[in-house]
C-alpha positions in Angstrom: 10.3 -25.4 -16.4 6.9 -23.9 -16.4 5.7 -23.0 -13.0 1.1 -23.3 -12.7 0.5 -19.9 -10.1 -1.7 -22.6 -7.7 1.6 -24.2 -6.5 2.9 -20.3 -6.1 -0.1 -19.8 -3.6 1.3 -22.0 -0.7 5.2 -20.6 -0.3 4.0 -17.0 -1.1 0.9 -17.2 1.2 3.4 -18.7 4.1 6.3 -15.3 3.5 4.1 -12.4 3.9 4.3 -9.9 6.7 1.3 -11.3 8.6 2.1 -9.6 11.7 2.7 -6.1 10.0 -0.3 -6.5 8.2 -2.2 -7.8 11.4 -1.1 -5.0 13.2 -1.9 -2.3 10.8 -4.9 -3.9 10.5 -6.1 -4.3 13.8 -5.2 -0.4 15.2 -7.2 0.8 11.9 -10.0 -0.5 13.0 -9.6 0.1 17.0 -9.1 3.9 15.4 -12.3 3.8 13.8 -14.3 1.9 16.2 -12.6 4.4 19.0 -15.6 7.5 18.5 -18.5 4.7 19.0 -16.8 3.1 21.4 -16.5 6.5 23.8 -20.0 7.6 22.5 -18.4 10.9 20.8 -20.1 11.9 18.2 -17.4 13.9 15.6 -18.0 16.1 13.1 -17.3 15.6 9.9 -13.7 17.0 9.6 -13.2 15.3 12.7 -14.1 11.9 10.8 -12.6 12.6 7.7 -9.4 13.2 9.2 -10.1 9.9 11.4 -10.5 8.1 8.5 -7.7 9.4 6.6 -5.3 8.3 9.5 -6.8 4.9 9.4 -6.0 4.9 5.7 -2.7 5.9 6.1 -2.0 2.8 8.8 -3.5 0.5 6.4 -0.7 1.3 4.0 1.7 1.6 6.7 1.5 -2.2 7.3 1.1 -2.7 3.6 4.6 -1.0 3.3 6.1 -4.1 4.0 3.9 -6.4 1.5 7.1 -7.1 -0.8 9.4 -7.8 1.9 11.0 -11.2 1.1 13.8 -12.7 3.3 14.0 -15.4 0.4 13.9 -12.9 -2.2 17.7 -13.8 -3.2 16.8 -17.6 -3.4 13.8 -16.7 -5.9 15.4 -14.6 -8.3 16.6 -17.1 -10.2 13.5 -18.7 -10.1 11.8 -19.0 -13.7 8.4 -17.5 -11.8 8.9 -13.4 -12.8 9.0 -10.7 -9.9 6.0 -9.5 -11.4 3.9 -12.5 -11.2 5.1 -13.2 -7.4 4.4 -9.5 -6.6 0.6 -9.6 -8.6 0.5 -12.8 -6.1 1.1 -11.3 -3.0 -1.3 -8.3 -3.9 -3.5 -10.5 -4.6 -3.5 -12.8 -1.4 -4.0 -9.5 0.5 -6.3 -7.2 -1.5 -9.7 -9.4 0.0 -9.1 -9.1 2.8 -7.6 -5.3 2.6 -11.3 -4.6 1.4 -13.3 -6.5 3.9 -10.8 -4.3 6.6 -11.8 -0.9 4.8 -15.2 -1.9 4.5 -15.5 -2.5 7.8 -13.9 0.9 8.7 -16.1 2.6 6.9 -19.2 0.7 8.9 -17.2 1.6 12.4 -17.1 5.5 11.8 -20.5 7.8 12.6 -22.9 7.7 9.6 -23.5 10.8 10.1 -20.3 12.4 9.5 -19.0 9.9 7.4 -17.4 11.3 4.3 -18.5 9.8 0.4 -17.3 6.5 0.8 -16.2 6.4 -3.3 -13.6 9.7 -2.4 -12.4 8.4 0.6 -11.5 5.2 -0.5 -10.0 6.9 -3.1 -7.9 8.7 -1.4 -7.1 5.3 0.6 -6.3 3.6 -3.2 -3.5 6.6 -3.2 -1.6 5.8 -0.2 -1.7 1.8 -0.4 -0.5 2.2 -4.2 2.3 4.3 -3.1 3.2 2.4 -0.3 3.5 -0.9 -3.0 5.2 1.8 -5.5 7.5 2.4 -3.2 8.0 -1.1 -1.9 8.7 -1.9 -5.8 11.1 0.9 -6.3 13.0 -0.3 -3.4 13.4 -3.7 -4.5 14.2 -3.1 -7.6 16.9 -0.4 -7.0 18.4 -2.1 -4.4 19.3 -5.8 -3.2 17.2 -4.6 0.4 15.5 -7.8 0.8 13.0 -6.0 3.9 12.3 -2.1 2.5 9.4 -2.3 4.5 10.4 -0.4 7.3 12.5 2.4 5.3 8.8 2.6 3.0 7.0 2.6 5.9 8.9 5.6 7.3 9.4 7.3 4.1 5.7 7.3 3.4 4.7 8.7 7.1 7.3 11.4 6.4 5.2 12.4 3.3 1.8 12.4 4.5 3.1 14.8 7.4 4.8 17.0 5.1 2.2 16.7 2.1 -0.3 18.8 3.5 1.9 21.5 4.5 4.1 21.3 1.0 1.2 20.5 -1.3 0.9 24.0 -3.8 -2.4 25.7 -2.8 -3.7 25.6 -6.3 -3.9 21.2 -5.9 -6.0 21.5 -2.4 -5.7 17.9 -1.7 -7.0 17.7 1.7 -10.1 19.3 1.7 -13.4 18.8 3.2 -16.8 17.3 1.8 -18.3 20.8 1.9 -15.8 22.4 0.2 -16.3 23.5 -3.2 -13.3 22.3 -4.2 -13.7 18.8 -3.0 -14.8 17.3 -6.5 -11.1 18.9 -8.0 -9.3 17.6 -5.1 -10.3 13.9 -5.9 -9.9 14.3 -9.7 -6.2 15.3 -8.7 -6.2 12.2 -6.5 -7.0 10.0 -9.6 -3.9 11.5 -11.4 -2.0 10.4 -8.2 -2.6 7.2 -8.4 -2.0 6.7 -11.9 1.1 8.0 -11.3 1.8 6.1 -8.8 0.4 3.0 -10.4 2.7 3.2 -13.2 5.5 3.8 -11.1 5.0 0.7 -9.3 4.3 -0.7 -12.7 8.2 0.2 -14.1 9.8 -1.2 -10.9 8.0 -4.5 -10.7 10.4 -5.8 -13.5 13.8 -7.3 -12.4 16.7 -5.3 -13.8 17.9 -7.3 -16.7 21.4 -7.5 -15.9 20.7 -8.1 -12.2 18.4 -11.4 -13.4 21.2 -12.5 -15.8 24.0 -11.9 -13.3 22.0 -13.7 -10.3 20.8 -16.7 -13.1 24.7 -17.4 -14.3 25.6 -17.3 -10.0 23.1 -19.9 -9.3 24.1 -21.8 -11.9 28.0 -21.8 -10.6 28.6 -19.6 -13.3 30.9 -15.9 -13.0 28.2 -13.2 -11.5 
């Protein structure tokens, strides 16, 4: 049974988290709207840590992107986990730019960071946030990790900046010297991270063969 990815579009557009996603979405942008809004005018670090906490509620609500309360009924399904995760990503990731592009129009011009490092460092946490979300699934028979991912993922941007080695400097500012390093580390962090989530989008070979024979009424 071949399966054409336009019929995919209907089921898979009707099973995402649209009200994580809405919610993630709309406080990220009542966070970067908030400065303008009061008539502050921050300073830079002040906005680049704005917009760094915007970033990481964007890939809160992403968190929960693979979350599938069918995802045992599809298994079997001759569509790959792959494909329906690419699918899913691939619903979202317009309308994930038009939201960060957006954001970055909402915060001071002025102090705005360079909007090609700091959507970098956005790229980071929405990949690991998916990688995550991948790992999960494919470890385990969790058919919502969203909300352990979602946690897991705060837990490591709190403790990243204060467990990071000194010699990485992540989280720097724009006028640091070291701010052109920090963002080439970045890139290795989401390569890592892309490959991770590459790995893990795969369904464990026994697992498909075990849940293929039980749909079929055969021994799992």
């Amino acid at each position: 049974m071949r399966v054409v990815i336009p019929d995919l579009v209907r089921p898979v557009w009707r099973t995402l988290p649209w009200r994580a996603l809405s919610a993630a979405g709309l406080l990220g942008l009542l966070l970067a709207a908030a400065p303008a809004a009061v008539g502050a005018e921050p300073d830079r670090w002040q906005t680049l840590t704005l917009l760094r906490g915007v970033a990481l509620t964007g890939a809160l609500g992403l968190a929960f992107l693979l979350d599938d309360p069918a995802r045992h009924l599809t298994a079997p399904v001759p569509t790959r986990r792959p494909l329906r995760q690419a699918l899913r990503v691939a619903l979202v990731a317009p309308l994930t730019a038009l939201w960060w592009t957006a954001v970055l129009l909402l915060v001071p011009s002025a102090s705005r960071p360079p909007a090609g490092d700091i959507t970098l460092e956005a790229a980071v946490l929405v990949v690991l946030a998916l990688a995550g979300a991948a790992t999960a699934v494919r470890l385990t028979d969790e058919a919502r990790p969203g909300p352990s991912i979602a946690a897991a993922l705060l837990l490591t941007a709190v403790l990243a900046p204060l467990l990071a080695p000194e010699s990485w400097a992540l989280f720097v500012t724009p006028d640091d010297p070291r701010w052109p390093a920090a963002h080439d580390r970045w890139a290795v962090v989401l390569g890592a991270a892309a490959v991770v989530w590459g790995v893990c989008g795969p369904e464990p070979l026994g697992r498909r063969r075990g849940r293929r024979a039980h749909a079929a009424g055969g021994p799992a």
